[in-house]
PDB file of N, H, CA, C and O in Angstrom:
ATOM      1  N   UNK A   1     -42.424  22.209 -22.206  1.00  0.00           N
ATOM      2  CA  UNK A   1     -42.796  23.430 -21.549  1.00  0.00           C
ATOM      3  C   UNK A   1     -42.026  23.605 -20.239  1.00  0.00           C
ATOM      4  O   UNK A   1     -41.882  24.728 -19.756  1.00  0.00           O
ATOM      5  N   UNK A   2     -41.449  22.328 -19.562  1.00  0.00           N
ATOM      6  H   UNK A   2     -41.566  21.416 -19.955  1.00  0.00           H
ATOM      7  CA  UNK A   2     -40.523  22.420 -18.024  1.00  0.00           C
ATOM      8  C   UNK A   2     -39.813  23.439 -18.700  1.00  0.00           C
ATOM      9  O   UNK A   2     -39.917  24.659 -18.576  1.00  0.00           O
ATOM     10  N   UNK A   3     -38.996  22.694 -19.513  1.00  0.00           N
ATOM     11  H   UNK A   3     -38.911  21.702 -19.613  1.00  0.00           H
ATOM     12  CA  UNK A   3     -37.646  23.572 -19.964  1.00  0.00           C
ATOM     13  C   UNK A   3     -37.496  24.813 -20.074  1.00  0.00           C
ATOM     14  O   UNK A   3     -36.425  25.414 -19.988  1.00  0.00           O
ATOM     15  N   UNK A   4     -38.695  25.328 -20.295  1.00  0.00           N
ATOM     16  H   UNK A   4     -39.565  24.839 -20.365  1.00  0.00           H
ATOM     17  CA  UNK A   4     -38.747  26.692 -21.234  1.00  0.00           C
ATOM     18  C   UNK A   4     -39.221  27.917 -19.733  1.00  0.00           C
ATOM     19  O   UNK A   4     -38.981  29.125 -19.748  1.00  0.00           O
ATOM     20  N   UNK A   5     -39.682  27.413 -18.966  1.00  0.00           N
ATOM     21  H   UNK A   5     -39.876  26.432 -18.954  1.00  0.00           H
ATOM     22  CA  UNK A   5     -39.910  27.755 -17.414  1.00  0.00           C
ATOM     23  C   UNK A   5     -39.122  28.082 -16.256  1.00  0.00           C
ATOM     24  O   UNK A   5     -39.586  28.605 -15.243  1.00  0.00           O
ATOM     25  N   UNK A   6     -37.565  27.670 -16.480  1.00  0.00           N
ATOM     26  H   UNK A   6     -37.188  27.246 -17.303  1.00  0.00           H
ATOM     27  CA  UNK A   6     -36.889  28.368 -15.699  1.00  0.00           C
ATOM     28  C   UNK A   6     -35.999  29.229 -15.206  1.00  0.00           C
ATOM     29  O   UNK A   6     -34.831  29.393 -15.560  1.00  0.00           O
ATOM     30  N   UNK A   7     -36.555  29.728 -14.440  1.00  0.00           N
ATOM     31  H   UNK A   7     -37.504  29.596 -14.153  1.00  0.00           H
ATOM     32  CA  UNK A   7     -35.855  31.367 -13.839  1.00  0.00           C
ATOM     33  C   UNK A   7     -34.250  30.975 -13.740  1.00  0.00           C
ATOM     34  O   UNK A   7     -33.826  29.825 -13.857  1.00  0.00           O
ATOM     35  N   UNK A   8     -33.614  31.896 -13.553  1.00  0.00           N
ATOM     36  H   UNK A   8     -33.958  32.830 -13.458  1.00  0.00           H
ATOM     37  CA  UNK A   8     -32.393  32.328 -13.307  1.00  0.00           C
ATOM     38  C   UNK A   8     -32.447  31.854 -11.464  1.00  0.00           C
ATOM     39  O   UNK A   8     -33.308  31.945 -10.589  1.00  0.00           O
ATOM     40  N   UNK A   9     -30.830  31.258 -11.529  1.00  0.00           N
ATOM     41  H   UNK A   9     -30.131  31.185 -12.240  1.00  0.00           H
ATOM     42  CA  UNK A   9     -30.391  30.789 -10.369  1.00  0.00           C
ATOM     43  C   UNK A   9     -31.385  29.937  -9.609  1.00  0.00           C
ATOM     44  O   UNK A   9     -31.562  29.962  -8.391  1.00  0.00           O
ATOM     45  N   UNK A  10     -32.221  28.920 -10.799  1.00  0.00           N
ATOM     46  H   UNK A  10     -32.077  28.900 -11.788  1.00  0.00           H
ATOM     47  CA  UNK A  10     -33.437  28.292 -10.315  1.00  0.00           C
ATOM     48  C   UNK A  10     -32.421  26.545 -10.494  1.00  0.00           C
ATOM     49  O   UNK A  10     -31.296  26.452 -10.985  1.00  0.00           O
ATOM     50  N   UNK A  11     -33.092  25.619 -10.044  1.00  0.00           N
ATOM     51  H   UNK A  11     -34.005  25.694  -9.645  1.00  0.00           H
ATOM     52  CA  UNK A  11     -32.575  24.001  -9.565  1.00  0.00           C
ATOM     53  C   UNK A  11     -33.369  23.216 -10.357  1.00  0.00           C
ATOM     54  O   UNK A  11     -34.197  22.821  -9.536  1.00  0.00           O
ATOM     55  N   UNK A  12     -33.665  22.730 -11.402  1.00  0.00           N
ATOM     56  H   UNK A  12     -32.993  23.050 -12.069  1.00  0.00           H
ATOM     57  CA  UNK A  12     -34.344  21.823 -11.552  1.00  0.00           C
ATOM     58  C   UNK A  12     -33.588  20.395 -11.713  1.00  0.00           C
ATOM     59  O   UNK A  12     -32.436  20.149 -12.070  1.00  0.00           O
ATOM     60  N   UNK A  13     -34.950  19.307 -11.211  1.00  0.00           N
ATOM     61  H   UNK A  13     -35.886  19.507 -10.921  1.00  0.00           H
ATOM     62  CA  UNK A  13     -33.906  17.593 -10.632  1.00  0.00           C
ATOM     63  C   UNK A  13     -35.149  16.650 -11.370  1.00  0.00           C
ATOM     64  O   UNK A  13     -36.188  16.327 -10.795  1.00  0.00           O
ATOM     65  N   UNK A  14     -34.875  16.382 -12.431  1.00  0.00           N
ATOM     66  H   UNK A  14     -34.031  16.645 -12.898  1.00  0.00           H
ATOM     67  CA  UNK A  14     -35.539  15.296 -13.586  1.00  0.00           C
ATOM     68  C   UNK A  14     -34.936  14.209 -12.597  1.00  0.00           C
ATOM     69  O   UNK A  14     -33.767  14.232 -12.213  1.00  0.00           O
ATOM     70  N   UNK A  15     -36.202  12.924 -12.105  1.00  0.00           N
ATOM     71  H   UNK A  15     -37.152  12.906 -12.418  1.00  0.00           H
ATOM     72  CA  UNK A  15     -35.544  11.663 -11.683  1.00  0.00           C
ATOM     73  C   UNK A  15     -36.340  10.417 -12.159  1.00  0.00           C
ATOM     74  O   UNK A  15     -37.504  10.354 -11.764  1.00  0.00           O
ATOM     75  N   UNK A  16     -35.999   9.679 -12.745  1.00  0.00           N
ATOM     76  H   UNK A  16     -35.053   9.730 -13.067  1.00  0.00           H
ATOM     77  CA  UNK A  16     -37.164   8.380 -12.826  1.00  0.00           C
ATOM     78  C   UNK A  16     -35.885   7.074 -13.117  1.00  0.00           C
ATOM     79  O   UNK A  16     -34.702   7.044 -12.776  1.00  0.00           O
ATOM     80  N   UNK A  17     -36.672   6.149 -13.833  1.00  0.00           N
ATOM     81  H   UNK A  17     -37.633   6.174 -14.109  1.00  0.00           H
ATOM     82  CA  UNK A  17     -36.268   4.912 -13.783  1.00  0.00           C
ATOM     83  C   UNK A  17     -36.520   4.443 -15.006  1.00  0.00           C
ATOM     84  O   UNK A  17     -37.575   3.929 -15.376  1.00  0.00           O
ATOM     85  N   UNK A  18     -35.407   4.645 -15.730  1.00  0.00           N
ATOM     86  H   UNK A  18     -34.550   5.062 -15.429  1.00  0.00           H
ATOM     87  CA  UNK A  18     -35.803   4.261 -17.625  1.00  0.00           C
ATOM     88  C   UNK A  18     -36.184   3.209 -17.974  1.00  0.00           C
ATOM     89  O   UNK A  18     -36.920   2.935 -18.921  1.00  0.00           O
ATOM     90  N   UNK A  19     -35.405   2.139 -16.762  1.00  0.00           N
ATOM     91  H   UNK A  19     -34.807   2.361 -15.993  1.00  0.00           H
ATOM     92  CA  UNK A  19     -36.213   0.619 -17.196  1.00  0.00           C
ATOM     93  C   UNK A  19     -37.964   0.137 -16.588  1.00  0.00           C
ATOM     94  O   UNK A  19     -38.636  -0.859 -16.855  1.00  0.00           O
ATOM     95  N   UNK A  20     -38.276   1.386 -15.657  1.00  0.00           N
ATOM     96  H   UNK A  20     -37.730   2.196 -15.440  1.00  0.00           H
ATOM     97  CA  UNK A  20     -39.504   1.156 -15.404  1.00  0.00           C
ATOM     98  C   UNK A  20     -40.529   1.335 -16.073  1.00  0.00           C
ATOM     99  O   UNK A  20     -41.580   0.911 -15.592  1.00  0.00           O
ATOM    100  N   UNK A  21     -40.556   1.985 -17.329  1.00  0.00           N
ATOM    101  H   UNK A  21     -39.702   2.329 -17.720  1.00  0.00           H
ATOM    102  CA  UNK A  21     -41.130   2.258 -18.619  1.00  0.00           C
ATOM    103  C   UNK A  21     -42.382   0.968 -19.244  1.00  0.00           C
ATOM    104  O   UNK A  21     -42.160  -0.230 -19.423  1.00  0.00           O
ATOM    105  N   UNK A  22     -43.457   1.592 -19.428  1.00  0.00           N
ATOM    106  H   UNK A  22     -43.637   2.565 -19.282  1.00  0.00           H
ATOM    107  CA  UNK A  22     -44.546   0.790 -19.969  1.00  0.00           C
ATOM    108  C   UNK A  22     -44.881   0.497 -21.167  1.00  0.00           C
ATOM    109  O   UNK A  22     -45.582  -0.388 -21.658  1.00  0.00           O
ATOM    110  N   UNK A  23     -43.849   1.992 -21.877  1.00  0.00           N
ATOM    111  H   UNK A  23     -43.279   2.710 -21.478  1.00  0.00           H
ATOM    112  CA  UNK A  23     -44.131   2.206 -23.441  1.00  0.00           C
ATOM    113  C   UNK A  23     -43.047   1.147 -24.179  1.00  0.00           C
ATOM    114  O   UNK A  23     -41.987   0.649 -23.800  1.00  0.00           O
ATOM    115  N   UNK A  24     -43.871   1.043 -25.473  1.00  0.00           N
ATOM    116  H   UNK A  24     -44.733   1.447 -25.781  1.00  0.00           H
ATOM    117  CA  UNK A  24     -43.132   0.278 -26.601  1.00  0.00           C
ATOM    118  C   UNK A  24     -42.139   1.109 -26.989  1.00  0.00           C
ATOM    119  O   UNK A  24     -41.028   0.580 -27.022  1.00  0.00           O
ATOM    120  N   UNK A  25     -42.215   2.529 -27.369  1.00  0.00           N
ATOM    121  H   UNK A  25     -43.118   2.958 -27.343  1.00  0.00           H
ATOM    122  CA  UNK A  25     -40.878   3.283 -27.789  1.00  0.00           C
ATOM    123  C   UNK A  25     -40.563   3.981 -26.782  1.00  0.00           C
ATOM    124  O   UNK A  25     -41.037   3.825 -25.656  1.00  0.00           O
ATOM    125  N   UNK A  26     -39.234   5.313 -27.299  1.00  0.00           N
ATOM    126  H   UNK A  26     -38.849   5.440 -28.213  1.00  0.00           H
ATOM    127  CA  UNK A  26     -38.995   5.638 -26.106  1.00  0.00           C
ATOM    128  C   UNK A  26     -39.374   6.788 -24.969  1.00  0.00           C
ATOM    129  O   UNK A  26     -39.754   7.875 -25.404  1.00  0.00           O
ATOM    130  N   UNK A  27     -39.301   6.624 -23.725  1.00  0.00           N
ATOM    131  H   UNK A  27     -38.993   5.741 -23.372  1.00  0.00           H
ATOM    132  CA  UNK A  27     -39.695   7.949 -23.060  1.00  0.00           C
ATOM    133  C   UNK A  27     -39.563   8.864 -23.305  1.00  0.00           C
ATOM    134  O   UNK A  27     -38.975   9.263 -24.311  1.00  0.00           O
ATOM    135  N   UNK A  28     -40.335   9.854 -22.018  1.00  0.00           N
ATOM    136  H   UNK A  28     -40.813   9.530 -21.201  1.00  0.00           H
ATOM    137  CA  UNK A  28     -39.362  10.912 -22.177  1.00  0.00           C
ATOM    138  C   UNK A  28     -38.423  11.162 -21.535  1.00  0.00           C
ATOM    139  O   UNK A  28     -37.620  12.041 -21.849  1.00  0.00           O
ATOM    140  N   UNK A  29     -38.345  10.541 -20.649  1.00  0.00           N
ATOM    141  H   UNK A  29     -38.997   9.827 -20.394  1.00  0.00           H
ATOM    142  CA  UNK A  29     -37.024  10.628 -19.412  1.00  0.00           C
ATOM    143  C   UNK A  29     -35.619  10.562 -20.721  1.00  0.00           C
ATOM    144  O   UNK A  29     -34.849  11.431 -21.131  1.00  0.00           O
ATOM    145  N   UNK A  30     -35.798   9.070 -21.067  1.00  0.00           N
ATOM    146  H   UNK A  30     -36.424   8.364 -20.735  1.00  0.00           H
ATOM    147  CA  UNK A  30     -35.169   8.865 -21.922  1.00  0.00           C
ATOM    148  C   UNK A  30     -34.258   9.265 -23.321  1.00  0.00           C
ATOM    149  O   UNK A  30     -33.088   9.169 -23.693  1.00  0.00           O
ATOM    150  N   UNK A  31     -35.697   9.827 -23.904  1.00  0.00           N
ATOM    151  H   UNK A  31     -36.647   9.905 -23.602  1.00  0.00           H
ATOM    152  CA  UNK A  31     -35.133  11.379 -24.673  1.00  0.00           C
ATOM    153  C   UNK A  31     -34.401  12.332 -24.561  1.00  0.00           C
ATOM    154  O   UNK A  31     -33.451  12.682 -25.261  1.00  0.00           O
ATOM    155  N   UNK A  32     -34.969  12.906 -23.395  1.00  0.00           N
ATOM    156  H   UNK A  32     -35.741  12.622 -22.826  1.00  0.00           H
ATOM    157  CA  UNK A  32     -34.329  14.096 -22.455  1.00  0.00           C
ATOM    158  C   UNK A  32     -32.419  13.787 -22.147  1.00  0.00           C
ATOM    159  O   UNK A  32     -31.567  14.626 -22.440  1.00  0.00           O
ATOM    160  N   UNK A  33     -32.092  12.350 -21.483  1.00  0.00           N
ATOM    161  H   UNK A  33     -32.785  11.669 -21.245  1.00  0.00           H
ATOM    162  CA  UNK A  33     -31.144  12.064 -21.395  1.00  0.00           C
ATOM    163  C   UNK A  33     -30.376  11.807 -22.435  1.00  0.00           C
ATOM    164  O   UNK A  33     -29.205  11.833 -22.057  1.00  0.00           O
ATOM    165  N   UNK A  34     -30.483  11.511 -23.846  1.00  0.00           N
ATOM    166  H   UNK A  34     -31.435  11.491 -24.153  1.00  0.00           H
ATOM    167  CA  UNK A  34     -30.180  10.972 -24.933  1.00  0.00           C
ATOM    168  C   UNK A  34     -29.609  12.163 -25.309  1.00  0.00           C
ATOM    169  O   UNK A  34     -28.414  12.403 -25.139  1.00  0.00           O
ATOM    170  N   UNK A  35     -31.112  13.623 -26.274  1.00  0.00           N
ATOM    171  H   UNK A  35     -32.083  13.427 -26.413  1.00  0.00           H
ATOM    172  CA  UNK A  35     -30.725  15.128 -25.684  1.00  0.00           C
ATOM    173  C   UNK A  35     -29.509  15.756 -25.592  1.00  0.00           C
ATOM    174  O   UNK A  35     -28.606  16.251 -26.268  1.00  0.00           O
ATOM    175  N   UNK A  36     -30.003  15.437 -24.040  1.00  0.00           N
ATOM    176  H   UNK A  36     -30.736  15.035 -23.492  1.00  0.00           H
ATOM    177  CA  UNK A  36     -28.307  16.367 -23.072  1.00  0.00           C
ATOM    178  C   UNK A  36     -27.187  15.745 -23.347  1.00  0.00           C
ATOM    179  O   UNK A  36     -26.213  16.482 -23.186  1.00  0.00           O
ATOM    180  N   UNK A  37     -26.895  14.523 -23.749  1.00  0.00           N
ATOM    181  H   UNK A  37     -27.686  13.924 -23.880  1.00  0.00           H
ATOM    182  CA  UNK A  37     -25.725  13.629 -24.388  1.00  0.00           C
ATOM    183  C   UNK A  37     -25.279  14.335 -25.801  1.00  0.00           C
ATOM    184  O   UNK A  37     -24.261  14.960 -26.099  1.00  0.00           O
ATOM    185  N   UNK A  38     -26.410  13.995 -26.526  1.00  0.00           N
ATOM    186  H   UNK A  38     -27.236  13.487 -26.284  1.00  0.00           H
ATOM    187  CA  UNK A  38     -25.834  14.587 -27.544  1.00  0.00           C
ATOM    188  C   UNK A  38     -25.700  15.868 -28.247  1.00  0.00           C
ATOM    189  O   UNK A  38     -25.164  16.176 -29.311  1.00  0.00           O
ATOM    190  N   UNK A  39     -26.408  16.599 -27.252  1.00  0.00           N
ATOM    191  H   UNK A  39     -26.843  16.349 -26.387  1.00  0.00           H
ATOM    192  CA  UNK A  39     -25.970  18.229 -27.613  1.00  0.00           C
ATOM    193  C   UNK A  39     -24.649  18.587 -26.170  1.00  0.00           C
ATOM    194  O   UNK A  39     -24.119  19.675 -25.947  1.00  0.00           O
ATOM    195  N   UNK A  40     -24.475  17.550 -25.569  1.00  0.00           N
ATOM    196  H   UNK A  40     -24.906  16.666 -25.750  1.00  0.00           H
ATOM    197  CA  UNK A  40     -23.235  18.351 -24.657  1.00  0.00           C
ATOM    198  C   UNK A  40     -23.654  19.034 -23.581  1.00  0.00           C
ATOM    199  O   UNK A  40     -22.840  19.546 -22.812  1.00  0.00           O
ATOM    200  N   UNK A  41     -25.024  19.127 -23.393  1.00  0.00           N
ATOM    201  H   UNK A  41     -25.685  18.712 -24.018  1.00  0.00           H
ATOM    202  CA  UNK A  41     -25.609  20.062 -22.927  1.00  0.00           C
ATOM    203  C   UNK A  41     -24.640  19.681 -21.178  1.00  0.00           C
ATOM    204  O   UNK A  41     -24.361  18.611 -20.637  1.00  0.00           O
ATOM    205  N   UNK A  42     -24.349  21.314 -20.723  1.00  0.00           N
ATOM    206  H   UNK A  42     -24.575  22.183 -21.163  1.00  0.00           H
ATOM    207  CA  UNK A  42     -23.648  21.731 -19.573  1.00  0.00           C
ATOM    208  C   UNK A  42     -24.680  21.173 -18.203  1.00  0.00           C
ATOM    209  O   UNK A  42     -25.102  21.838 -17.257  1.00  0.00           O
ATOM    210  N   UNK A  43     -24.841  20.014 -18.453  1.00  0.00           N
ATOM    211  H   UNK A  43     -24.498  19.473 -19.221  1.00  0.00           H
ATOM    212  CA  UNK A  43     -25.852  19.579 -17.317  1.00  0.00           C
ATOM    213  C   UNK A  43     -25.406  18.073 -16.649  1.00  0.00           C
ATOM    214  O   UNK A  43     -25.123  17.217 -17.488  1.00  0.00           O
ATOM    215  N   UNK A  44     -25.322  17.694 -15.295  1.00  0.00           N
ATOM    216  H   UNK A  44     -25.552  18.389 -14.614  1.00  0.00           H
ATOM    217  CA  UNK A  44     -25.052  16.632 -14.839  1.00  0.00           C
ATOM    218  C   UNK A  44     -26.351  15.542 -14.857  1.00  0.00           C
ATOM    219  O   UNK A  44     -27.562  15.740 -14.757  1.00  0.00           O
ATOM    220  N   UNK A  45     -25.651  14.449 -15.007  1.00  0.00           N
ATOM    221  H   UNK A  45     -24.667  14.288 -15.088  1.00  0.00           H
ATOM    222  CA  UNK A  45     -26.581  13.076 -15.585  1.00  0.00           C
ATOM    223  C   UNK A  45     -25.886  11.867 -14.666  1.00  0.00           C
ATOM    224  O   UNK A  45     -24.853  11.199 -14.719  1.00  0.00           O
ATOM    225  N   UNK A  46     -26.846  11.954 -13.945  1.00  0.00           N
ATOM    226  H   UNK A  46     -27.685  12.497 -13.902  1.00  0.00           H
ATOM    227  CA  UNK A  46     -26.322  10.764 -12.335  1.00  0.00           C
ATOM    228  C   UNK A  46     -27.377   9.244 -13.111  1.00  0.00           C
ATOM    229  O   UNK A  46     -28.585   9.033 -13.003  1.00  0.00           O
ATOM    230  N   UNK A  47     -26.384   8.496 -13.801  1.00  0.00           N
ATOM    231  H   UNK A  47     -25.403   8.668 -13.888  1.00  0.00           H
ATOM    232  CA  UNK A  47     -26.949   7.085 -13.935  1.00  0.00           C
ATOM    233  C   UNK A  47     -26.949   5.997 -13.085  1.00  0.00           C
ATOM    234  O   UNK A  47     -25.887   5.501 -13.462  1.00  0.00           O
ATOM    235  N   UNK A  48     -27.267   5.400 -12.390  1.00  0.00           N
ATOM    236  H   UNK A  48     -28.130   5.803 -12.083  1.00  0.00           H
ATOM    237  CA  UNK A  48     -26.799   4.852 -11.614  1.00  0.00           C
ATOM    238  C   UNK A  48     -27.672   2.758 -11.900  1.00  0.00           C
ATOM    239  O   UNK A  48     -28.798   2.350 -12.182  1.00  0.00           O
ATOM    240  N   UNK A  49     -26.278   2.060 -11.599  1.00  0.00           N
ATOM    241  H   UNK A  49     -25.363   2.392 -11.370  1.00  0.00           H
ATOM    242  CA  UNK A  49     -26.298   0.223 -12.316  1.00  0.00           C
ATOM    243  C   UNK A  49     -26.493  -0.488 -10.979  1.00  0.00           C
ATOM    244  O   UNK A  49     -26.532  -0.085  -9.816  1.00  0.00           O
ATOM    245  N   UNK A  50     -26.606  -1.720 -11.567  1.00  0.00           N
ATOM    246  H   UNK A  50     -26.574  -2.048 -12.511  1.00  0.00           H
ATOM    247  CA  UNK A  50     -27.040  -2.793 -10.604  1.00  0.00           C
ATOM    248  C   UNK A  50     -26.051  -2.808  -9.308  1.00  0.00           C
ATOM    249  O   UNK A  50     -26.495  -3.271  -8.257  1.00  0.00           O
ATOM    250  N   UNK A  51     -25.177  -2.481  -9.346  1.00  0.00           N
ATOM    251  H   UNK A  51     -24.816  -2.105 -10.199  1.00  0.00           H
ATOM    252  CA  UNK A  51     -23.841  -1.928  -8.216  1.00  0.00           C
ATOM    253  C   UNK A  51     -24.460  -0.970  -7.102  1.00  0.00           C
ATOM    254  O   UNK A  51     -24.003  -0.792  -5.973  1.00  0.00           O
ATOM    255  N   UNK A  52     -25.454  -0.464  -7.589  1.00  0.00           N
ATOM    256  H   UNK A  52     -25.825  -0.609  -8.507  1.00  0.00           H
ATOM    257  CA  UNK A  52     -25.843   0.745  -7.035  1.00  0.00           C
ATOM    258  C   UNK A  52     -26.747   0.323  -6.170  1.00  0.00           C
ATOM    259  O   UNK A  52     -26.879   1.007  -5.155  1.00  0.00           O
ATOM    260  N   UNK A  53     -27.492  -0.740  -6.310  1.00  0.00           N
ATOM    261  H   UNK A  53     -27.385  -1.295  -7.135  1.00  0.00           H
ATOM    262  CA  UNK A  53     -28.943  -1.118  -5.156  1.00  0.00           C
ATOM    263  C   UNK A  53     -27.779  -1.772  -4.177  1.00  0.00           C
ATOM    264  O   UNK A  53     -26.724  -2.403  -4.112  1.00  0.00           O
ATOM    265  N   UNK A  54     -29.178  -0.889  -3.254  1.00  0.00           N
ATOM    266  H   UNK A  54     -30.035  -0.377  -3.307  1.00  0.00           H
ATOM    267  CA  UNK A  54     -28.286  -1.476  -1.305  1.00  0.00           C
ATOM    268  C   UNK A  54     -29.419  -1.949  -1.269  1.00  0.00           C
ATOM    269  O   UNK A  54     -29.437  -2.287  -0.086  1.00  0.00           O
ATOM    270  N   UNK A  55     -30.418  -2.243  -1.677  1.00  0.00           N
ATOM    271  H   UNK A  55     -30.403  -1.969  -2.638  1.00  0.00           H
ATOM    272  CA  UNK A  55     -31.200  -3.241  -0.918  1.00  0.00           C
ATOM    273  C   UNK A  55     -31.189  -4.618  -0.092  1.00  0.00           C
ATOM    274  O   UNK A  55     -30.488  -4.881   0.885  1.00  0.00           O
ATOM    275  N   UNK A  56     -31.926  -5.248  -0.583  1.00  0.00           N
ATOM    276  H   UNK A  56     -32.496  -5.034  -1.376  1.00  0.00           H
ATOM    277  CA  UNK A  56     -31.369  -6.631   0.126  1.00  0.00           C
ATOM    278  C   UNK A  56     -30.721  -7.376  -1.267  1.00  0.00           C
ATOM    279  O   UNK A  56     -30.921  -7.105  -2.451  1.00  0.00           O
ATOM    280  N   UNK A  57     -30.018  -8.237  -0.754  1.00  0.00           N
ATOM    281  H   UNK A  57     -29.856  -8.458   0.207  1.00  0.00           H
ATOM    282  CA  UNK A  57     -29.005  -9.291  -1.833  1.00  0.00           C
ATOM    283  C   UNK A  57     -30.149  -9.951  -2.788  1.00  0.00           C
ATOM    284  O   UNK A  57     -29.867 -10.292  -3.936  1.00  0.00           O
ATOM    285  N   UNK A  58     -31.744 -10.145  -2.127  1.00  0.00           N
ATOM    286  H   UNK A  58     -31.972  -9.868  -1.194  1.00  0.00           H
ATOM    287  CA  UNK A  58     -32.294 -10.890  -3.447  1.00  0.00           C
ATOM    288  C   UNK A  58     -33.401  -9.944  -4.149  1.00  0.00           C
ATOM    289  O   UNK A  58     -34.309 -10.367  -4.865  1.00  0.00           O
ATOM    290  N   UNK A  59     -33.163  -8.554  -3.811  1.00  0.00           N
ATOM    291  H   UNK A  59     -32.425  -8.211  -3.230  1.00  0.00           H
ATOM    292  CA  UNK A  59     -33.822  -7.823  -4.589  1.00  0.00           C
ATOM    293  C   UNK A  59     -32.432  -7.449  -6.078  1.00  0.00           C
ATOM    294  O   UNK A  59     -32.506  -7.218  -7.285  1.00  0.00           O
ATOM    295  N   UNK A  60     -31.451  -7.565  -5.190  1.00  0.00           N
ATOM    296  H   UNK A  60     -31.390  -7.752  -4.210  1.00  0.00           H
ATOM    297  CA  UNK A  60     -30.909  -7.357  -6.309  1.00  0.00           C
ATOM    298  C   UNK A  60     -30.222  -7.990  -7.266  1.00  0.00           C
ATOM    299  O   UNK A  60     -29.523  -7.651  -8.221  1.00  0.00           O
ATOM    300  N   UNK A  61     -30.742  -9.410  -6.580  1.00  0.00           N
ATOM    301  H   UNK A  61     -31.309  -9.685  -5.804  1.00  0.00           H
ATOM    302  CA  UNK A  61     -30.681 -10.736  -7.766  1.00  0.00           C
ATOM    303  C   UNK A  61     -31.231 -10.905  -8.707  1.00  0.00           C
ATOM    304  O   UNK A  61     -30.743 -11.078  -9.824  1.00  0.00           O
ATOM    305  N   UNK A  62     -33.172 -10.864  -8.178  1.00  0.00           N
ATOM    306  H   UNK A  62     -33.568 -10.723  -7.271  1.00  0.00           H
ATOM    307  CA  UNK A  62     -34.366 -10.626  -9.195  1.00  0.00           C
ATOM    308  C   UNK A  62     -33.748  -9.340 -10.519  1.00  0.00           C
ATOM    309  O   UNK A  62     -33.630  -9.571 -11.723  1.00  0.00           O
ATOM    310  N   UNK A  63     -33.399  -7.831  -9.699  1.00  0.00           N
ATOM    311  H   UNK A  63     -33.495  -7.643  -8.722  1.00  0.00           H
ATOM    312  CA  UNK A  63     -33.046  -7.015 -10.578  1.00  0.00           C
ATOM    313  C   UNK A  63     -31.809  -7.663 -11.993  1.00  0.00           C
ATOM    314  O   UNK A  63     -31.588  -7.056 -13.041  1.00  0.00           O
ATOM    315  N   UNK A  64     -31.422  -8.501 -11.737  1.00  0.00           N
ATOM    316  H   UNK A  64     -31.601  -8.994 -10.886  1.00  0.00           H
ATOM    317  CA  UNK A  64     -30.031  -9.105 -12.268  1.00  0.00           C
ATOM    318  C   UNK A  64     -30.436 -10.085 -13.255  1.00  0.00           C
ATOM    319  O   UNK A  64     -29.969 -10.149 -14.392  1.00  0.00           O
ATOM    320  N   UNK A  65     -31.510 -11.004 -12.671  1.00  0.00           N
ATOM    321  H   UNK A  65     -31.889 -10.952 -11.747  1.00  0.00           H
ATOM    322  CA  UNK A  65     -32.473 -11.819 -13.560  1.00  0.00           C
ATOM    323  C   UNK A  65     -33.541 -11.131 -14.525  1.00  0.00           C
ATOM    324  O   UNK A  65     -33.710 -11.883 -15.485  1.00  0.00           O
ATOM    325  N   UNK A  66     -34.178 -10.195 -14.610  1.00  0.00           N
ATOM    326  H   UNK A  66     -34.041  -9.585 -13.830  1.00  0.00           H
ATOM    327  CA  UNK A  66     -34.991  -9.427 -14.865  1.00  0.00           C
ATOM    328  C   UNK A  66     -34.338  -8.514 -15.685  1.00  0.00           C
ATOM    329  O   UNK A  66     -35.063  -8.242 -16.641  1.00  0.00           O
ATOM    330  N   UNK A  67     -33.067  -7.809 -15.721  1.00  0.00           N
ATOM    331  H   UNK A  67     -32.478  -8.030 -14.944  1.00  0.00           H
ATOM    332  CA  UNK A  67     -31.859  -7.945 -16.959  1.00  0.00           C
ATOM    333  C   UNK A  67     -32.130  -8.892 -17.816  1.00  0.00           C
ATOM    334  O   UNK A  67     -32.818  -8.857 -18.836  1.00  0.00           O
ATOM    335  N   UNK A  68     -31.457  -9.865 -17.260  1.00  0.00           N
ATOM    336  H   UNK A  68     -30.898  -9.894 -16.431  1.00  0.00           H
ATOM    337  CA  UNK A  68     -30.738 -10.547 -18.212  1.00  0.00           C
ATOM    338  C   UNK A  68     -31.867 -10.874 -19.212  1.00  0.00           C
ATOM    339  O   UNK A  68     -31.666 -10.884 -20.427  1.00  0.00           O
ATOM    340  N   UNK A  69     -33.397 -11.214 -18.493  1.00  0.00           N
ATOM    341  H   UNK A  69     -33.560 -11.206 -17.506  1.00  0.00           H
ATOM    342  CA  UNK A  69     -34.527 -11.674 -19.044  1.00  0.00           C
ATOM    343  C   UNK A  69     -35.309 -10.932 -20.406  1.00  0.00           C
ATOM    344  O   UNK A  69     -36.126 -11.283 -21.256  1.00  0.00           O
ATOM    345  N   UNK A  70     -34.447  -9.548 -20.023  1.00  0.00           N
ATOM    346  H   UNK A  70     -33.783  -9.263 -19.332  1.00  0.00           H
ATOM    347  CA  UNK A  70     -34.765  -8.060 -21.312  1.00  0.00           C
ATOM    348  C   UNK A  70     -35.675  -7.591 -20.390  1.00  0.00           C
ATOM    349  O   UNK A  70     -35.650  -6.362 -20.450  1.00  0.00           O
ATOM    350  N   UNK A  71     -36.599  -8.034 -19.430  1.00  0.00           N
ATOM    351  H   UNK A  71     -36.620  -9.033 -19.381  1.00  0.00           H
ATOM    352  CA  UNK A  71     -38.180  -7.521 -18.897  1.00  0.00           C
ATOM    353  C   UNK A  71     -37.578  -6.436 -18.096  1.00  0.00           C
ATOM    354  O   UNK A  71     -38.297  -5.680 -17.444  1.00  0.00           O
TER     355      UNK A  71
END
């Protein structure tokens, strides 16, 4: 129903975290991005990898372990 809701010269900004997911199958974030991939759809898709955390060096170790771990 988002989709179907917006006006002309309107902004909409979908943001979450696909690996933060609780479900056994897949989201909808997920979907949505999958979607716009494979219909081409004229829309920008900002992914952003473990390169990307500025946090501190052992948050983004855990993140690195926690990969590799599948969790």
């Amino acid at each position: 129903m988002l989709l179907t809701r917006v006006g002309e010269d309107s902004t909409i900004v979908l943001n979450g975290d696909v690996q933060q997911s609780d479900l056994k199958e897949a989201d909808g974030l997920s979907k949505i991005i999958h979607l716009a991939k494979k219909h081409m759809l004229p829309i920008p898709i900002v992914e952003f990898g473990i390169d990307d955390i500025v946090r501190s060096d052992i948050c983004a170790e855990w993140v690195k372990v926690f990969m590799k771990e599948g969790l």
